[in-house]
C-alpha positions in Angstrom: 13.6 1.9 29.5 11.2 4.8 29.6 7.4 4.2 28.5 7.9 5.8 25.1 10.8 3.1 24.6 8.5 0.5 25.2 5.9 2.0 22.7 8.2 2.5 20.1 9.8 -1.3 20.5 6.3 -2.5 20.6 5.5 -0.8 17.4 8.4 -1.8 15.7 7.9 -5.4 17.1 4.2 -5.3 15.5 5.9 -3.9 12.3 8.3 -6.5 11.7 5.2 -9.4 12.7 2.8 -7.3 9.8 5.6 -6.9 7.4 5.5 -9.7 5.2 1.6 -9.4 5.2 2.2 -6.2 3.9 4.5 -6.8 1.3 1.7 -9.3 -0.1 -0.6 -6.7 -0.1 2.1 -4.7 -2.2 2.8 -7.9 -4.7 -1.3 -7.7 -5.1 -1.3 -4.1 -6.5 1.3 -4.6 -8.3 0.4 -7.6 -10.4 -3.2 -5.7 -11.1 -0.8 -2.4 -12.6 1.2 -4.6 -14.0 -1.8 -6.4 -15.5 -3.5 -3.0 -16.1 -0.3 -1.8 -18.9 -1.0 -5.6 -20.2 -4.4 -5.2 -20.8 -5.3 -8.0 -19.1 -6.9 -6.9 -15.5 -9.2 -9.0 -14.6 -12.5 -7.5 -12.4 -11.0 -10.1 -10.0 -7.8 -9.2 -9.6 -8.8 -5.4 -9.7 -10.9 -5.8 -6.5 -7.9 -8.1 -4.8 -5.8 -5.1 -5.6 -8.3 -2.1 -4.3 -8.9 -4.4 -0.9 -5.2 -4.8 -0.5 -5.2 -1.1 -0.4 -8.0 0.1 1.7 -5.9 -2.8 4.5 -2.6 -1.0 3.9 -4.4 2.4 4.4 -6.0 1.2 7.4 -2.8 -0.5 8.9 0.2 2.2 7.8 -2.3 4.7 9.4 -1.6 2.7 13.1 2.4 2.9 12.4 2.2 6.7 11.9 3.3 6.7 8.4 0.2 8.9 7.7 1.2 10.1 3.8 1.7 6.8 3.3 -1.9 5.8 4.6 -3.2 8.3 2.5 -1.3 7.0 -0.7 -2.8 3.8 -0.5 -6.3 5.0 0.0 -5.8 6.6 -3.3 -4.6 3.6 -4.7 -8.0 2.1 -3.3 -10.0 4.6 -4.9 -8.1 4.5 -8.4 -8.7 1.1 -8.8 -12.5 0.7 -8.0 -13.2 3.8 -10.6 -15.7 2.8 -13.0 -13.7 4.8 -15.5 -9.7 4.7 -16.5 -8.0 6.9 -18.3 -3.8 7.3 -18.7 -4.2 9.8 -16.2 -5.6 7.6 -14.0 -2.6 4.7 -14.6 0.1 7.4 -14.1 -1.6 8.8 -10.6 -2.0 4.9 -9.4 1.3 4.3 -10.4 2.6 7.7 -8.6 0.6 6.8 -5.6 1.8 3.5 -5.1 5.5 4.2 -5.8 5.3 6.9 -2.7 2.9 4.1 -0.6 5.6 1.4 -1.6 8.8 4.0 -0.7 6.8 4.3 2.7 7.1 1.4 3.8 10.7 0.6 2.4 11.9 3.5 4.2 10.2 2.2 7.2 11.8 -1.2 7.0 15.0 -0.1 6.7 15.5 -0.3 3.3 17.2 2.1 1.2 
């Protein structure tokens, strides 16, 4: 097994161990959209949310999955505007579909 081998097993070994962390993360920004169309996002949950993403945008950054990062950093920085707007609900909701897809695609999921 050449060195690269080892890198990549490594990576997808970290991957697998971080998954489930990350699909919390994922659950968190989805209940504060899903509260958002409610009307009923909290302050609370809207932080949870905006931390879960500046994590995923730190972490996916680590695996590679670079557009991905990005995505979530956008997701980070929708959700602690002062201001919303329906723009702003359709470009979190487009940003975190493409951040979610990421890591779907990375896990092996269609």
């Amino acid at each position: 097994m050449t060195t690269a081998d080892k890198l990549n097993k490594r990576l997808d070994d970290l991957w697998a161990k971080f998954l489930p962390q990350m699909h919390s993360r994922i659950g968190t920004i989805q209940r504060a959209i899903d509260a958002w169309h409610d009307n009923t996002l909290s302050m609370y949950l809207r932080k949870e949310a905006a931390d879960a993403a500046h994590k995923l945008a730190g972490s996916l950054g680590t695996f590679g999955l670079t557009p991905a990062s990005d995505d979530a950093a956008e997701v980070e920085r929708l959700l602690r505007a002062e201001f919303y707007s329906d723009e702003f609900r359709a470009l979190l909701e487009q940003h975190f579909a493409q951040l979610k897809q990421a890591i779907d695609s990375r896990s092996g999921k269609p």
